[in-house]
DRENBA-468664 format. One record per residue (C-alpha): residue number from 1; y negated, x negated, z. Coordinates in steps of 0.1 Angstrom, whole numbers, plus 5000, padded with zeros to 4 digits. Layout:
@seq->NUM	c2->Y	c1->X	c3->Z
...
This chain:
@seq->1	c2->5000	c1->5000	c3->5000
@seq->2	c2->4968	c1->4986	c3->4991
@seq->3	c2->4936	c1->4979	c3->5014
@seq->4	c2->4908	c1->5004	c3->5012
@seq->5	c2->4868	c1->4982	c3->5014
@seq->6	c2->4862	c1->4994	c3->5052
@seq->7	c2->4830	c1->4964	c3->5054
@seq->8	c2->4814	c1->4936	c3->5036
@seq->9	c2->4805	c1->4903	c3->5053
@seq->10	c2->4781	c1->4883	c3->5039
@seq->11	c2->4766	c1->4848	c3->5039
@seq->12	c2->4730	c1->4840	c3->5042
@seq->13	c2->4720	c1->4812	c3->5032
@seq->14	c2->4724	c1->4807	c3->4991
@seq->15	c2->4742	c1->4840	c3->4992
@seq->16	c2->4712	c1->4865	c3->5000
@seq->17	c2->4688	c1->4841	c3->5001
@seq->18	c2->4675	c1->4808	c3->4984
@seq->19	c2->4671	c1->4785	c3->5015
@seq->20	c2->4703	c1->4756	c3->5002
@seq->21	c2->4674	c1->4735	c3->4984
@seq->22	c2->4650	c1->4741	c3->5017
@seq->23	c2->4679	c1->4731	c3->5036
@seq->24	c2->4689	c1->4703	c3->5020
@seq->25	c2->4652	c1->4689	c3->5021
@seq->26	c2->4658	c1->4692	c3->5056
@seq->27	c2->4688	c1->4669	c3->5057
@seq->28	c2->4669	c1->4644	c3->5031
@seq->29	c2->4640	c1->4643	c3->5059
@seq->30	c2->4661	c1->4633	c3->5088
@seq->31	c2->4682	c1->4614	c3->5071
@seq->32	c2->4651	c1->4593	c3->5059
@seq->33	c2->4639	c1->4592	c3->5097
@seq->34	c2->4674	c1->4580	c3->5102
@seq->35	c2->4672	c1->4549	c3->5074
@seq->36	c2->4695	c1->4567	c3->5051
@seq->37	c2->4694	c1->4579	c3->5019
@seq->38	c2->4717	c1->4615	c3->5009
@seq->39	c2->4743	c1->4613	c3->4979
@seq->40	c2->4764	c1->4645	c3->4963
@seq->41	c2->4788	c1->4631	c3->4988
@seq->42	c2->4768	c1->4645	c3->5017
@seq->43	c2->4769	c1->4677	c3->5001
@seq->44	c2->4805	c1->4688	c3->5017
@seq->45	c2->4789	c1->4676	c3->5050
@seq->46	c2->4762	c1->4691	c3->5051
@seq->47	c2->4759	c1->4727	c3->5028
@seq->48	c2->4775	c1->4757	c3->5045
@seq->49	c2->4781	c1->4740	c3->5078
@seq->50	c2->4771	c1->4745	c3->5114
@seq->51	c2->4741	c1->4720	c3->5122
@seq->52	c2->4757	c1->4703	c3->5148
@seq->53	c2->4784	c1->4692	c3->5119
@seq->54	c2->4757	c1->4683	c3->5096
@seq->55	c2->4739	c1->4666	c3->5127
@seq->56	c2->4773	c1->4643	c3->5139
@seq->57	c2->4773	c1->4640	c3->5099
@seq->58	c2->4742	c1->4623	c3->5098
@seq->59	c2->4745	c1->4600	c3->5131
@seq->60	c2->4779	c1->4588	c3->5118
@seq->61	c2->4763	c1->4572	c3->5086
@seq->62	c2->4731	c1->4561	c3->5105
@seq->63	c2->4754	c1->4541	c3->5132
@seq->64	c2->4774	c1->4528	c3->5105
@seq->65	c2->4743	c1->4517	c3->5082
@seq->66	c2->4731	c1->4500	c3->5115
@seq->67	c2->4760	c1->4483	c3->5115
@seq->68	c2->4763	c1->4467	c3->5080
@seq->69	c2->4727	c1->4454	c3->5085
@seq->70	c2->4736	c1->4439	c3->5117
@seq->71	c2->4765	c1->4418	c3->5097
@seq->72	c2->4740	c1->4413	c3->5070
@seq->73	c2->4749	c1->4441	c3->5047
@seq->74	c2->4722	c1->4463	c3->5038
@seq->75	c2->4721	c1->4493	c3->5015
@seq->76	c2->4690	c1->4491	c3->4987
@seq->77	c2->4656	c1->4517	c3->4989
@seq->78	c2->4664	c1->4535	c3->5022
@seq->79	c2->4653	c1->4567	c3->5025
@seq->80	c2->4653	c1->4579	c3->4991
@seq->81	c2->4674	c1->4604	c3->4972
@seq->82	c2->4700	c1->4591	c3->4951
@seq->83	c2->4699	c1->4598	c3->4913
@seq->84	c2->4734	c1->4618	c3->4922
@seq->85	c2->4720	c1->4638	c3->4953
@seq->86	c2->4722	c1->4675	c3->4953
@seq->87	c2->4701	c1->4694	c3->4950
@seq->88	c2->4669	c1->4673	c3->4934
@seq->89	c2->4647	c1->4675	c3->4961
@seq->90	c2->4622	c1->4650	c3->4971
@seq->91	c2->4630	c1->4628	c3->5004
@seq->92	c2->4601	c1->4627	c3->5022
@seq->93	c2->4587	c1->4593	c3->5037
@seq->94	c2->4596	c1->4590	c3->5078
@seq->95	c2->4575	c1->4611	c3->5099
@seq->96	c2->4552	c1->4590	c3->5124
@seq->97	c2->4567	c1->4581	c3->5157
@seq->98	c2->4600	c1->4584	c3->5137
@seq->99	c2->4620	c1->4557	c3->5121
@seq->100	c2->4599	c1->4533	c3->5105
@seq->101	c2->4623	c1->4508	c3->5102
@seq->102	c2->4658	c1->4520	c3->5080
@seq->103	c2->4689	c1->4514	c3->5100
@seq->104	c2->4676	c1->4515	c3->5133
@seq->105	c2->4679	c1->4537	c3->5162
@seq->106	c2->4653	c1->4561	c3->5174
@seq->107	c2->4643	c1->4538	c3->5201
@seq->108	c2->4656	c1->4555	c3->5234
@seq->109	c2->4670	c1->4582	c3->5219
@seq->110	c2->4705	c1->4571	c3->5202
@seq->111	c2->4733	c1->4549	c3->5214
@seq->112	c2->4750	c1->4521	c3->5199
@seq->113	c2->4780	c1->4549	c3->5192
@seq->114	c2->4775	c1->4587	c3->5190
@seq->115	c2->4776	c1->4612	c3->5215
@seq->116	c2->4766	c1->4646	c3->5231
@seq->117	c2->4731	c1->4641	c3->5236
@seq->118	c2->4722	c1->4616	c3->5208
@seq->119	c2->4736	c1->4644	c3->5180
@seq->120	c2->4721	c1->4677	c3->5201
@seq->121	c2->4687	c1->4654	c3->5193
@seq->122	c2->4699	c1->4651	c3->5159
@seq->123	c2->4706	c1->4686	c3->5153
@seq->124	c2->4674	c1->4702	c3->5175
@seq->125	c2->4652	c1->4675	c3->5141
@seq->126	c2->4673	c1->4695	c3->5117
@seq->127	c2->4668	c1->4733	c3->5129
@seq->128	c2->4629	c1->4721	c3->5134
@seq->129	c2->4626	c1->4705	c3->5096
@seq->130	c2->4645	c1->4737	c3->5086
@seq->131	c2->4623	c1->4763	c3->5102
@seq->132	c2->4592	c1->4746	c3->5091
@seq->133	c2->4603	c1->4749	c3->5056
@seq->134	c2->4611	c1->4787	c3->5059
@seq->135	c2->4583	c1->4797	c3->5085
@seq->136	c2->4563	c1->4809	c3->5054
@seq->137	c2->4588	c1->4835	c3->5044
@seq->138	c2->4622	c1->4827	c3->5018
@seq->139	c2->4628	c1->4839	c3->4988
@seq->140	c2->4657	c1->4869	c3->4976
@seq->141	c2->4681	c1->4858	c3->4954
@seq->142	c2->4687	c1->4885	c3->4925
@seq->143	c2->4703	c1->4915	c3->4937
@seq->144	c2->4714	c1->4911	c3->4972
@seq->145	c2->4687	c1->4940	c3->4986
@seq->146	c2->4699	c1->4964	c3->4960
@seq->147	c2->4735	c1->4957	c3->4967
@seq->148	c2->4723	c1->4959	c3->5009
@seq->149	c2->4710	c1->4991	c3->5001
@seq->150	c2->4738	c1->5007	c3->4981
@seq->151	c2->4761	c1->4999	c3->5010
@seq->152	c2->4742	c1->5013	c3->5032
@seq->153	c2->4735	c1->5043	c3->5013
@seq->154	c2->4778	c1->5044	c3->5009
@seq->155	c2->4784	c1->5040	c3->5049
@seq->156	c2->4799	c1->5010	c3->5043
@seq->157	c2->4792	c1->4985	c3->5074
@seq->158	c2->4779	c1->4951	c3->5067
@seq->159	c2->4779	c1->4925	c3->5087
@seq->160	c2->4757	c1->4888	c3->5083
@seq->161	c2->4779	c1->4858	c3->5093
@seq->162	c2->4762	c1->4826	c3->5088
@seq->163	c2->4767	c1->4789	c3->5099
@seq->164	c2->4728	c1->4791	c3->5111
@seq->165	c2->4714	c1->4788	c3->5144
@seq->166	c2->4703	c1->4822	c3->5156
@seq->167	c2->4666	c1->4810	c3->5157
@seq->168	c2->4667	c1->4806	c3->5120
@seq->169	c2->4689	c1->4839	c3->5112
@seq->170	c2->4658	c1->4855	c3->5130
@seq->171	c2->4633	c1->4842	c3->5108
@seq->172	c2->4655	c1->4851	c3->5076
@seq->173	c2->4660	c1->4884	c3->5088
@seq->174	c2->4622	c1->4893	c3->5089
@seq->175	c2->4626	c1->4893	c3->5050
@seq->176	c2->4658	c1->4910	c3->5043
@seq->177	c2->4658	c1->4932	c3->5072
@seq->178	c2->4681	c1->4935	c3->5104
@seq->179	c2->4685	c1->4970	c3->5099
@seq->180	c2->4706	c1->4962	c3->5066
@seq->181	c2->4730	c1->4948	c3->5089
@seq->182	c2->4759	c1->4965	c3->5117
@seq->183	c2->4766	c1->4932	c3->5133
@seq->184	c2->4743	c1->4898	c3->5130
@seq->185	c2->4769	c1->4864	c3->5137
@seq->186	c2->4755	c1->4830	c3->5143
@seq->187	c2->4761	c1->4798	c3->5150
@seq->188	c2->4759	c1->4800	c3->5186
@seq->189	c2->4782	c1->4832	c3->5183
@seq->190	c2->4817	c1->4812	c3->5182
@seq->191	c2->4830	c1->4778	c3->5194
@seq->192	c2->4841	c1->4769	c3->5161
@seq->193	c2->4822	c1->4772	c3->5133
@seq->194	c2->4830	c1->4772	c3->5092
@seq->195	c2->4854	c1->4762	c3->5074
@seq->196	c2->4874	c1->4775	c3->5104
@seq->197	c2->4880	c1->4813	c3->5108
@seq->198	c2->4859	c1->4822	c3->5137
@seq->199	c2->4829	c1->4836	c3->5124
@seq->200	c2->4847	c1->4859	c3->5099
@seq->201	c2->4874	c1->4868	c3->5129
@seq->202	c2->4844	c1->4880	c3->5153
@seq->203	c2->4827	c1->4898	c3->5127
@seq->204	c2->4857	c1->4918	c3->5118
@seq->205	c2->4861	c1->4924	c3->5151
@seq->206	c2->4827	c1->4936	c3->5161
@seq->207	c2->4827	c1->4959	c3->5132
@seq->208	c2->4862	c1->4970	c3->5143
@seq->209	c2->4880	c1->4965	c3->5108
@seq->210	c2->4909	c1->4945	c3->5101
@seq->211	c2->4897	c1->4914	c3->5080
@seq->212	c2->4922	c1->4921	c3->5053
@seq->213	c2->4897	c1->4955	c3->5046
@seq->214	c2->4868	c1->4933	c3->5045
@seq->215	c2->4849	c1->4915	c3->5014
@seq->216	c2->4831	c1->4881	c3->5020
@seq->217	c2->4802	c1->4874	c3->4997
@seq->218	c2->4800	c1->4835	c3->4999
@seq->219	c2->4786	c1->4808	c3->4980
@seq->220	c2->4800	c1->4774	c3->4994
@seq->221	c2->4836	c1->4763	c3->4997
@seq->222	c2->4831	c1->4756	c3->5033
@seq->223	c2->4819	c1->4794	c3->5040
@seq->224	c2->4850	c1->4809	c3->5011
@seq->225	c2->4879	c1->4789	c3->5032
@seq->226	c2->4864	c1->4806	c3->5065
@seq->227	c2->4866	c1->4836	c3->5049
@seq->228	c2->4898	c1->4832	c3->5034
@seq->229	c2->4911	c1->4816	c3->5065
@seq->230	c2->4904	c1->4847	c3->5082
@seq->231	c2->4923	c1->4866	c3->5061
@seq->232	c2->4893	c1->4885	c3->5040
@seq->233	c2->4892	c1->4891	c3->5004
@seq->234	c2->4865	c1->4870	c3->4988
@seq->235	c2->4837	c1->4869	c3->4961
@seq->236	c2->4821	c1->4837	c3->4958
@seq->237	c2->4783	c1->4840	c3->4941
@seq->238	c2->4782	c1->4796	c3->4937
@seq->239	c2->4751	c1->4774	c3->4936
@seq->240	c2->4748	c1->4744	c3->4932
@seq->241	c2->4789	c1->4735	c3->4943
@seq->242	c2->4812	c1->4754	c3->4917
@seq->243	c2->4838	c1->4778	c3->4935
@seq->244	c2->4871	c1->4759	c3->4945
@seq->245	c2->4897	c1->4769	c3->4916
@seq->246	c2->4912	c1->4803	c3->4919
@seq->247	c2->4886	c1->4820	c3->4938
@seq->248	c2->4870	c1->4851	c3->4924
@seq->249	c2->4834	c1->4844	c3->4912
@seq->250	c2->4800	c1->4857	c3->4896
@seq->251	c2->4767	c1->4838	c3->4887
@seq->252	c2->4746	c1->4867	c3->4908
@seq->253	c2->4750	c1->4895	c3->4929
@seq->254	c2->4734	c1->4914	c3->4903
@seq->255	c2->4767	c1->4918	c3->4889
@seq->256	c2->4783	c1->4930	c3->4925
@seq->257	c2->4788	c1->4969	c3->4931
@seq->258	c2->4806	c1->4989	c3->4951
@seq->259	c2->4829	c1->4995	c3->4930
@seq->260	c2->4839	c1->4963	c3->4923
@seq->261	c2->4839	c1->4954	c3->4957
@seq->262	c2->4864	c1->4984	c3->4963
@seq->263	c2->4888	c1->4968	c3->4935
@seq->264	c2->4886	c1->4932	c3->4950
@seq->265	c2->4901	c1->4947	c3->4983
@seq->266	c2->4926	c1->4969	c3->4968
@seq->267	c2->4935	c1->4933	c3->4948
@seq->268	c2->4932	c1->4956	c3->4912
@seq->269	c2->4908	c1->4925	c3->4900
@seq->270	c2->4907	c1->4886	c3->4896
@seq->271	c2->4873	c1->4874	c3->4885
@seq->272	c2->4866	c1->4844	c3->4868
């Protein structure tokens, strides 16, 4: 017997709205305040994950720079973007009072080897660069209020799961509206945050539905093997990181409807 769509759980950021590049120039200011420069290979560290993971992220590579310079090995033009970072967004130079000089420690703020406090310091720089970016309001992506709004108008519960600290989610939800949503998880919500099943699980829960009867509207792999993890049908909407093989996709949420949503969870359609 096949699933009937009892709710819809969606990403926020790069799903409803266009906050991955602000993001990202987020990361690339830290990281510069940390002597690094980001690469595409950040990108799986740092899109779709909770802060404190992009945070540890971060402190890792900055500890391990440190190191290579202190046995002479030194990596050229710290502090700028790669030709193959992702997405193209300028680095800014260090802030003052910040890093001046690449490779070294924040003076009496990190250790010679990471821990609690030194990445909570870490991550509290990347939630501030974040919010200053998005203070001024963010941008829709194409569709997502009409789709919102057609749910609503169907009864069909929705719930917003993102990898986000609450403080930002707040911020966000000024433009898209709380109201849209039944149930609001953040990153503070659950011990374990994406790629791990947590955030889908308690959303499910909250709402009451078995994840199974549920569609998540990602756009990162990270978020799409939560979701998957959890057991939820999925429709991936992917930015700037194609969808992993397999996985149903679309280039916008224009082209998301209830209908089609209904036919994902009854598994009557593969999208590709």
């Amino acid at each position: 017997m096949s699933a009937e769509l009892r709710a819809v759980l969606f990403d926020m950021d790069g799903t409803l709205v266009d906050t991955e590049g602000l993001w990202w120039e987020a990361c690339a200011t830290v990281a510069a305040e940390l002597g690094l420069e980001l690469a595409g290979t950040d990108a799986a560290h740092l899109l779709g994950r909770p802060v404190e993971h992009a945070a540890a992220h971060l402190l890792r590579r900055s500890l391990a720079r440190r190191d290579r310079a202190s046995s002479g090995v030194m990596t050229a033009h710290p502090g700028r973007v790669s030709s193959d970072g992702m997405p193209p967004h300028p680095c800014p130079a260090p802030a003052d009072g910040m890093a001046a000089h690449p490779g070294r420690a924040l003076p009496g703020e990190f250790p010679a080897r990471p821990d609690e406090a030194s990445a909570e310091a870490v991550g509290a720089r990347l939630t501030d660069a974040f919010a200053e970016r998005i203070a001024g309001g963010v941008t829709l992506l194409p569709g997502a209020i009409r789709l919102l709004d057609d749910l609503g108008a169907a009864g069909v519960p929705v719930a917003l799961v993102s990898a986000s600290p609450r403080r930002i989610v707040d911020m966000v939800l000024r433009t898209v509206g709380a109201e849209r949503f039944r149930q609001v998880v953040a990153a503070e919500d659950t011990e374990r945050g994406k790629p791990l099943p947590d955030p889908y699980l308690r959303a499910a829960a909250a709402l009451g539905v078995d994840p199974a009867e549920c569609v998540a509207v990602e756009d990162s792999p990270t978020g799409l093997a939560a979701a998957r993890a959890a057991g939820c049908r999925v429709v991936a909407v992917p930015g700037d990181v194609p969808a992993p093989y397999g996985v149903p996709a679309v280039d916008s949420l224009e082209k998301v409807d209830l209908a089609l949503l209904r036919l994902l969870t009854a598994g009557k359609i593969w999208i590709s």
